[in-house]
C-alpha distance (Angstrom), angle and dihedral (degrees) to the residues before:
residue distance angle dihedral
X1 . . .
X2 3.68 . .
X3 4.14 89.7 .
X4 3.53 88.8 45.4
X5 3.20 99.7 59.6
X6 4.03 95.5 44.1
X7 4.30 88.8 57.1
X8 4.16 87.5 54.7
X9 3.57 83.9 51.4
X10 3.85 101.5 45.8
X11 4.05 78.3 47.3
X12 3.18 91.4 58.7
X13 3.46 111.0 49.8
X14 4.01 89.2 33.6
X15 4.05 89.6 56.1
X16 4.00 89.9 38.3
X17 4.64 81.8 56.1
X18 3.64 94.0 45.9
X19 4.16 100.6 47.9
X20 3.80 87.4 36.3
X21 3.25 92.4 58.9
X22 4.44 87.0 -122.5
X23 4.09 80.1 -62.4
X24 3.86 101.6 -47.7
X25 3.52 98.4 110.6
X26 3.53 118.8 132.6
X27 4.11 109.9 -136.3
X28 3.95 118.1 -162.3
X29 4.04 132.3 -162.7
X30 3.71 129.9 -157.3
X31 3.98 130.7 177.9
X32 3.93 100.2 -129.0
X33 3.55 92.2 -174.0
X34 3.78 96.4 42.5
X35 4.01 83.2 50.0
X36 3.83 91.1 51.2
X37 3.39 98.6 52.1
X38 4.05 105.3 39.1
X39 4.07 103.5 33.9
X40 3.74 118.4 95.1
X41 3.33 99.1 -133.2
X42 4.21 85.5 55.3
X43 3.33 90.7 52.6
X44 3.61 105.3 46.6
X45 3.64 90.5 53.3
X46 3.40 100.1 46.9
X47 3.65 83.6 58.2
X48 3.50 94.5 49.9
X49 3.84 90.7 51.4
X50 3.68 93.3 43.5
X51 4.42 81.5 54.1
X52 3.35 90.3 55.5
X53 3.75 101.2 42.2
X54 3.58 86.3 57.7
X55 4.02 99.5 44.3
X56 3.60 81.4 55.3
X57 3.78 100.9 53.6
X58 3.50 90.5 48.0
X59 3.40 92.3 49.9
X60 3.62 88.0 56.8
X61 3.37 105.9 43.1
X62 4.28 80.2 53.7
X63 3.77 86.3 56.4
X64 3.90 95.7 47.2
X65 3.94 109.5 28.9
X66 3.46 94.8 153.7
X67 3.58 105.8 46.0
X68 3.79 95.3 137.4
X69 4.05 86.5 78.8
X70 3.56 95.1 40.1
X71 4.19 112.3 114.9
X72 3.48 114.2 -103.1
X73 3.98 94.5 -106.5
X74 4.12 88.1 54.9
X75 3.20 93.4 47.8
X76 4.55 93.6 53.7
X77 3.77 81.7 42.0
X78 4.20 92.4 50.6
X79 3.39 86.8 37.5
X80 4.40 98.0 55.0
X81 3.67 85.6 41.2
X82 3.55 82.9 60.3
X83 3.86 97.5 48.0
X84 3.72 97.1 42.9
X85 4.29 87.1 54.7
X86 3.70 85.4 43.3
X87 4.32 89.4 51.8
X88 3.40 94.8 38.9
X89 3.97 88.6 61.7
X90 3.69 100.9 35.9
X91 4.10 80.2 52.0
X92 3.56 96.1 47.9
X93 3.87 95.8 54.7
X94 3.68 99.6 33.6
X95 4.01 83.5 59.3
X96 3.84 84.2 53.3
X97 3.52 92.3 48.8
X98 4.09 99.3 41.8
X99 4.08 89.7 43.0
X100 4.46 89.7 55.8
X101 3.51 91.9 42.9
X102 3.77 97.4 48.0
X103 3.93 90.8 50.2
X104 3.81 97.4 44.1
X105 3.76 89.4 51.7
X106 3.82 92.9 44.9
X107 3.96 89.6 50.9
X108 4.01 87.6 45.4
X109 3.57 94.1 47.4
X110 4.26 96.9 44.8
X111 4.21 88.8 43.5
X112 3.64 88.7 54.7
X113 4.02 100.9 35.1
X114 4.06 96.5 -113.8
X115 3.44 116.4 163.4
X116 3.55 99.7 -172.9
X117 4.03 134.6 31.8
X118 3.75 114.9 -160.5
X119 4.03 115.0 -167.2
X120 4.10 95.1 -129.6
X121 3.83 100.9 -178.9
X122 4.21 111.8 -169.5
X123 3.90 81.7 -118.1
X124 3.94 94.0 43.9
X125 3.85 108.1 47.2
X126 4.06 104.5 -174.7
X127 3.66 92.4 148.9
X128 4.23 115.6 45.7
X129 3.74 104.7 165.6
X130 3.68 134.0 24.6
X131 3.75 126.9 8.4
X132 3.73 134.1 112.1
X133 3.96 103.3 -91.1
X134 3.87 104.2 -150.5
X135 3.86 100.0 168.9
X136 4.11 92.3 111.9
X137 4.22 83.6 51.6
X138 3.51 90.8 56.0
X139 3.78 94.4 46.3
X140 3.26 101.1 54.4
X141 4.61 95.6 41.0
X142 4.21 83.7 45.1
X143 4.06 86.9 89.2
């Protein structure tokens, strides 16, 4: 048991060497939601999503305009059709959003030989000292 338990620690700290790089790892931070609200590109298709979201309320309430004397069962069914419209939109931009920021943040991260990016939100601290913060990077190439 003894022996055992001195391998999974050799393991350990072997494994912990080899993906660390033997403690020359470069470690990166960016403010997601600092990034999501300030960039251009964030904004612009937020605004987009929020024009669309709206076109398609409308749109419903134009198809239904007398929903208060619908039944009760056409009214859940009105209502999911609603929903799913509403998801497939929120989907469709979040995707846009999630792919730009992934690629920015890869390019940042390979220019400046990061090995690892850590979302560090003001509200979420999971890195306090050290790291290269690269939020205002990403910012500014999220156009």
């Amino acid at each position: 048991m003894n022996f055992a338990k001195k391998i999974a620690a050799a393991a350990l700290i072997v494994s912990s060497l080899v993906f660390t790089g033997c403690g020359q790892g470069q470690i990166g931070c960016v403010d997601k939601d600092k990034v999501m609200t300030e960039a251009p590109r964030a904004k612009a298709v937020t605004e987009e999503a929020k024009a669309e979201i709206d076109k398609t309320i409308a749109a419903f309430d134009e198809k239904y305009p007398d929903k208060e004397n619908m039944s009760a069962e056409d009214a859940a069914k009105a209502q999911m059709e609603l929903q799913r419209d509403l998801q497939k939109i929120n989907q469709k931009y979040s995707a846009q959003l999630e792919s730009r920021f992934s690629v920015v943040v890869a390019e940042i991260a390979n220019s400046k030989n990061i090995d690892v990016v850590i979302a560090n939100s003001a509200d979420q601290k999971l890195l306090f000292q050290g790291g290269i913060d690269i939020t205002s990077e990403v910012i500014s190439k999220m156009q």
